[in-house]
N, C-alpha and C positions, 0 to 999 in steps of 0.2 A: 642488660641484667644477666647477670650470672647464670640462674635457674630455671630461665626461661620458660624454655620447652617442656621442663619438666613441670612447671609450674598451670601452664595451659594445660598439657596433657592432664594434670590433676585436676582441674576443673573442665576440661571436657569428659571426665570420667563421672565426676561430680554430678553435672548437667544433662548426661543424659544415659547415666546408669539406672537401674531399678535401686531406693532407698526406702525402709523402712522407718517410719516414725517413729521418734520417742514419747516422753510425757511433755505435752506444754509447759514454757513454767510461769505460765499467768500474765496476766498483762501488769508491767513495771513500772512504775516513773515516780518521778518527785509530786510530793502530793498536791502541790502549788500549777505542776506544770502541765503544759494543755498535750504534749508531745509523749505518748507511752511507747511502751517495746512490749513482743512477748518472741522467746525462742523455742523452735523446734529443734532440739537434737535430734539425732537418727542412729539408730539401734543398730543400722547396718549400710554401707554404701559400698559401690567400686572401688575408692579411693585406694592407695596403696599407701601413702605416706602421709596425706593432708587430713586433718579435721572436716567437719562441713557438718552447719546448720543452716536452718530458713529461720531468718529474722523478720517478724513482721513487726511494720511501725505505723500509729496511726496517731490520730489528734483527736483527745474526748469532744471538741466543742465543734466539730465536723459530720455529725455523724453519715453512715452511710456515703462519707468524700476521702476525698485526699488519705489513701492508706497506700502501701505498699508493702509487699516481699520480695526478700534479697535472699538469694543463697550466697552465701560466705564462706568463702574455702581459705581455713587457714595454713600455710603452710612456713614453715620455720621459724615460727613464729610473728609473721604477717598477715592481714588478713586483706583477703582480693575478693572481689564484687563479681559471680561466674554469671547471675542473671538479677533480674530484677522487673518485677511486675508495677506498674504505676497504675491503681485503680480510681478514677475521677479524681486528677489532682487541682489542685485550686489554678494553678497555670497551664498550658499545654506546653511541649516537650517541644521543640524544635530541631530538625536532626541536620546538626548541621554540618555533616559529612554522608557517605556511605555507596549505597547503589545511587544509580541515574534514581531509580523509581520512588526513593524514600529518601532522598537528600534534599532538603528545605523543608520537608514536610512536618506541620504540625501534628501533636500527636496528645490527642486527653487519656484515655485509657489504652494504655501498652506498655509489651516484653521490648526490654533491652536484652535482647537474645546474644548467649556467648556465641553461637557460632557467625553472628552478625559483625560483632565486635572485636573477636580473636582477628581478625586480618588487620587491623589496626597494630597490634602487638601491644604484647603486656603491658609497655611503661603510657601507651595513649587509654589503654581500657583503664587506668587504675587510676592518672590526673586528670583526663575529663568524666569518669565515672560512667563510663560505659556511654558513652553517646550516639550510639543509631536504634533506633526505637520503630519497633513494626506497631502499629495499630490492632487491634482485636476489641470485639464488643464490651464494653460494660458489662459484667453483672451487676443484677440488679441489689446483690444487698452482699453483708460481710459473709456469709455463711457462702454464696455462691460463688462469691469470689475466690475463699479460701480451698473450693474445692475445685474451681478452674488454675490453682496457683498448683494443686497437689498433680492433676492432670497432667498440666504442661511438665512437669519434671519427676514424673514418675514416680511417687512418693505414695506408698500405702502406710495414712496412719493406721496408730493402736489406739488412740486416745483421743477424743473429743477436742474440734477448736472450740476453746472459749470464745466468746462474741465479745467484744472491745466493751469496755465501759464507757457508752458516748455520756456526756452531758454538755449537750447542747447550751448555751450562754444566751439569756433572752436581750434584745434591744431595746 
């Protein structure tokens, strides 16, 4: 790939510069469907040429499961996967590459961390979608989670996360 380097370097700038939050812009999806989005743009990052938001996605009929945050660095108009938190996903992660220490390793809540996966190079981070996953505890609910997602990548919001709109589906 052409842009390579310059494309990591924009998401290692991304990933662990200081970013300031924008406004959420509420949780989105088809009104039928169980899978919503909400975006955080950023008022201000490192980046030098790329875009970058946190995209969180979750499933109303899970609550409290299977959510995630990705930061997305778009650059020339492509968008590439710099990190990504998997908070109690309905399957566990399998890392089926990486260190001796975390290769085979299953994994329920964790960072597919860019500096884990940058040695992979761009074109394996971008078609297996970031595949080496460190392990870190559960929070226990969205609110705690979202603030261990701002933690890990340095992000001081301005504005309130909204809490997902679960509605759990009775059996």
């Amino acid at each position: 790939m052409r842009d390579e380097a310059a494309i990591l370097e924009e998401m290692r700038l991304a990933v662990d510069g200081q970013k300031v939050g924008g406004e959420p812009t509420g949780w989105a999806g088809d009104a039928h469907a169980d899978q919503m989005s909400m975006v955080l743009p950023f008022l201000s990052t490192l980046t030098q040429i790329a875009t970058v938001r946190l995209v969180f996605r979750m499933r109303r009929s899970r609550p409290d499961r299977d959510c995630s945050a990705t930061l997305v660095v778009t650059y020339k108009g492509a968008d590439f996967c710099a990190w990504r938190m998997d908070w109690r996903p309905n399957a566990p992660h399998t890392n089926p590459t990486g260190p001796p220490e975390l290769r085979g390793l299953e994994v329920e809540t964790g960072v597919h961390d860019f500096h884990l996966n940058a040695t992979l190079g761009l074109v394996r981070m971008h078609t297996e979608k970031m595949p080496i996953c460190r392990p870190v505890d559960p929070p226990p609910n969205f609110p705690a989670f979202a603030r261990a997602v701002y933690a890990m990548l340095n992000i001081t919001p301005t504005e309130p996360t909204p809490d997902p709109p679960w509605s759990p589906r009775l059996f």
